[in-house]
C-alpha positions as CSV (number, residue, x, y, z in Angstrom):
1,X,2.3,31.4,31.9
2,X,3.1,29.2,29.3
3,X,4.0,30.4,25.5
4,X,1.1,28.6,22.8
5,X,2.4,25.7,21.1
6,X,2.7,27.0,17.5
7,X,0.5,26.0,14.8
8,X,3.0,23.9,12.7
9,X,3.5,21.9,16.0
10,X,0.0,20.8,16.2
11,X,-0.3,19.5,13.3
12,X,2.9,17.5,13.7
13,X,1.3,16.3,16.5
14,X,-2.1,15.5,15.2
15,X,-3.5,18.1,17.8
16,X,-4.4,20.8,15.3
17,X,-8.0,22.0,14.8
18,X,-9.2,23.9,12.0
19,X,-11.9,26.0,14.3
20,X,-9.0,26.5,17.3
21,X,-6.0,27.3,15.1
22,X,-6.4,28.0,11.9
23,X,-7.0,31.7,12.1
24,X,-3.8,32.5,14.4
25,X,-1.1,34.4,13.1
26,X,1.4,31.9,12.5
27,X,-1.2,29.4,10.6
28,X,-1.8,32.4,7.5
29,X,1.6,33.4,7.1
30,X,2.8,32.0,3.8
31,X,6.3,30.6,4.0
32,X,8.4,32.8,1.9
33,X,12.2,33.1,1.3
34,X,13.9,35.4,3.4
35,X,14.9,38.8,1.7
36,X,18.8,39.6,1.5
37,X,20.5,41.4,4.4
38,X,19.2,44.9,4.8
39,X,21.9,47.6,3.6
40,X,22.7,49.0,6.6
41,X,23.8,46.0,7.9
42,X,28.1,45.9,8.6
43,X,30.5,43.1,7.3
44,X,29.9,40.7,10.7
45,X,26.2,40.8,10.8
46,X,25.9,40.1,7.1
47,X,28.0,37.0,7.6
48,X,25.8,35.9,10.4
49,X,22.6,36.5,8.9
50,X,24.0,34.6,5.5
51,X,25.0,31.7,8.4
52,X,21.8,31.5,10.2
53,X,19.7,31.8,6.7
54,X,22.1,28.8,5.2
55,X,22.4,26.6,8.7
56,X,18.0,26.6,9.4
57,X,16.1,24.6,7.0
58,X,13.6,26.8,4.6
59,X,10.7,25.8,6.1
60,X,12.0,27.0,9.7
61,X,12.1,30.7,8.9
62,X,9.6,33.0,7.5
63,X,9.9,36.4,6.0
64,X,8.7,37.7,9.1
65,X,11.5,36.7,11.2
66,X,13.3,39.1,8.7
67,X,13.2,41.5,11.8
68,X,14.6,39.4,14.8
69,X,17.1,37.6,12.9
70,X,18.2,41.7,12.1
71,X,18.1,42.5,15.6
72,X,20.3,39.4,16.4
73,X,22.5,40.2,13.6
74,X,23.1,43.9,15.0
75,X,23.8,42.5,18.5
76,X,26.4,40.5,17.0
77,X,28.2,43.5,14.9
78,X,28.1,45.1,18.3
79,X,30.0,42.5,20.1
80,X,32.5,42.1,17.3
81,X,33.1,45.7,17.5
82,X,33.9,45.7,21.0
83,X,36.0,42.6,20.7
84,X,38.2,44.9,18.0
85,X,38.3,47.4,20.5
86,X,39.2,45.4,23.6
87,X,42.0,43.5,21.5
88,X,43.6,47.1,20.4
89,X,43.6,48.1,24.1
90,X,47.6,47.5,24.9
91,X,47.0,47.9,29.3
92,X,44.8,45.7,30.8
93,X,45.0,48.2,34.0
94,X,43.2,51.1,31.6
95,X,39.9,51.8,32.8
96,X,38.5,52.2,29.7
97,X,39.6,48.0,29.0
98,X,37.2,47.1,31.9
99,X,34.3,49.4,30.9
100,X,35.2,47.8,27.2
101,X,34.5,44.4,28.5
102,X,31.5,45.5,31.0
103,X,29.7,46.7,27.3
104,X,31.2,43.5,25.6
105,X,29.3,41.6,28.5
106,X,26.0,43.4,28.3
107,X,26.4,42.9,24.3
108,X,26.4,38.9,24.6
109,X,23.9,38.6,27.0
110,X,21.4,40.5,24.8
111,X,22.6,38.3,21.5
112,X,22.6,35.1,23.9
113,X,18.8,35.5,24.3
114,X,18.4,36.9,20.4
115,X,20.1,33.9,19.0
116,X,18.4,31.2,21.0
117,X,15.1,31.9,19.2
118,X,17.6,31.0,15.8
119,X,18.6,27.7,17.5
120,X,22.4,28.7,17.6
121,X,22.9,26.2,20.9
122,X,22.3,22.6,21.0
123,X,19.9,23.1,23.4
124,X,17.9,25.5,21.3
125,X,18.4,23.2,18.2
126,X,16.8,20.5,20.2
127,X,13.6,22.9,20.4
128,X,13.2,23.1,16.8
129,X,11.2,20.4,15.0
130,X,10.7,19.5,11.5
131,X,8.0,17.8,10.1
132,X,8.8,14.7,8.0
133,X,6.6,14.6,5.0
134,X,4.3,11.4,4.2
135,X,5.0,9.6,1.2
136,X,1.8,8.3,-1.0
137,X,2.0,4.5,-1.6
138,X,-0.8,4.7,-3.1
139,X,-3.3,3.1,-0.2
140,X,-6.4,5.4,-0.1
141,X,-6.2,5.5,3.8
142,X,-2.4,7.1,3.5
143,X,-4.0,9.7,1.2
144,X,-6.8,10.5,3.4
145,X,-4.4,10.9,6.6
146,X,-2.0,13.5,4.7
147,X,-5.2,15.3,3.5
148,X,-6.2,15.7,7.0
149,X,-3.1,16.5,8.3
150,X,-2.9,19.4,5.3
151,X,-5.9,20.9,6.7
């Protein structure tokens, strides 16, 4: 099963139809500024979120994403904290340094998948597409195609 192609990519690629699309989720949401960091969040994940808000272009995220990009943000606190903890650990020999790193492991793997949906690897970054917009030079023809492309 494939996921749907989202809305702003059929109109990018001249597929889009007002009967098949314009009513999805993603088509209504208005694009909105992402609210600050949520208070509970620690010293690490604020500085992520505040990297991922800065690093994506405006029109990439939507207040919406406000709870994924948390999620990923608390993943990423997590794994910081366990970094701390595994660099305080003096005896590599300790059982609790390998169950340290067995968490640390877990940790990334659940941030790995988190942040790919925030384009954090080239790979993702690839995946994420922006829209150049038209410029009017004033040909009635020009006009007409960014009004249908609007709609």
């Amino acid at each position: 099963m494939t996921r749907a192609k989202p809305t702003t990519q059929h109109k990018r690629d001249g597929t889009y139809r007002a009967d098949r699309h314009g009513r999805r989720a993603d088509a209504v949401i208005g694009k909105t500024e992402l609210p600050t960091p949520p208070e509970h969040l620690k010293a690490d994940a604020v500085a992520m979120w505040y990297e991922v808000c800065e690093s994506l272009p405006p029109e990439v995220l939507v207040r919406l994403d406000m709870y994924q990009l948390t999620g990923m943000c608390e993943w990423w606190q997590q794994w910081r904290d366990l970094q701390k903890a595994i660099d305080s650990c003096n005896d590599v020999l300790d059982p609790t340094y390998f169950k340290l790193n067995q968490m640390c492991a877990i940790v990334w793997k659940h941030f790995a998948a988190a942040s790919s949906r925030f384009g954090m690897t080239p790979t993702d970054r690839a995946k994420i597409k922006i829209a150049e917009k038209e410029k009017d030079d004033g040909d009635p023809l020009t006009l007409l195609k960014m009004q249908r492309k609007a709609q």
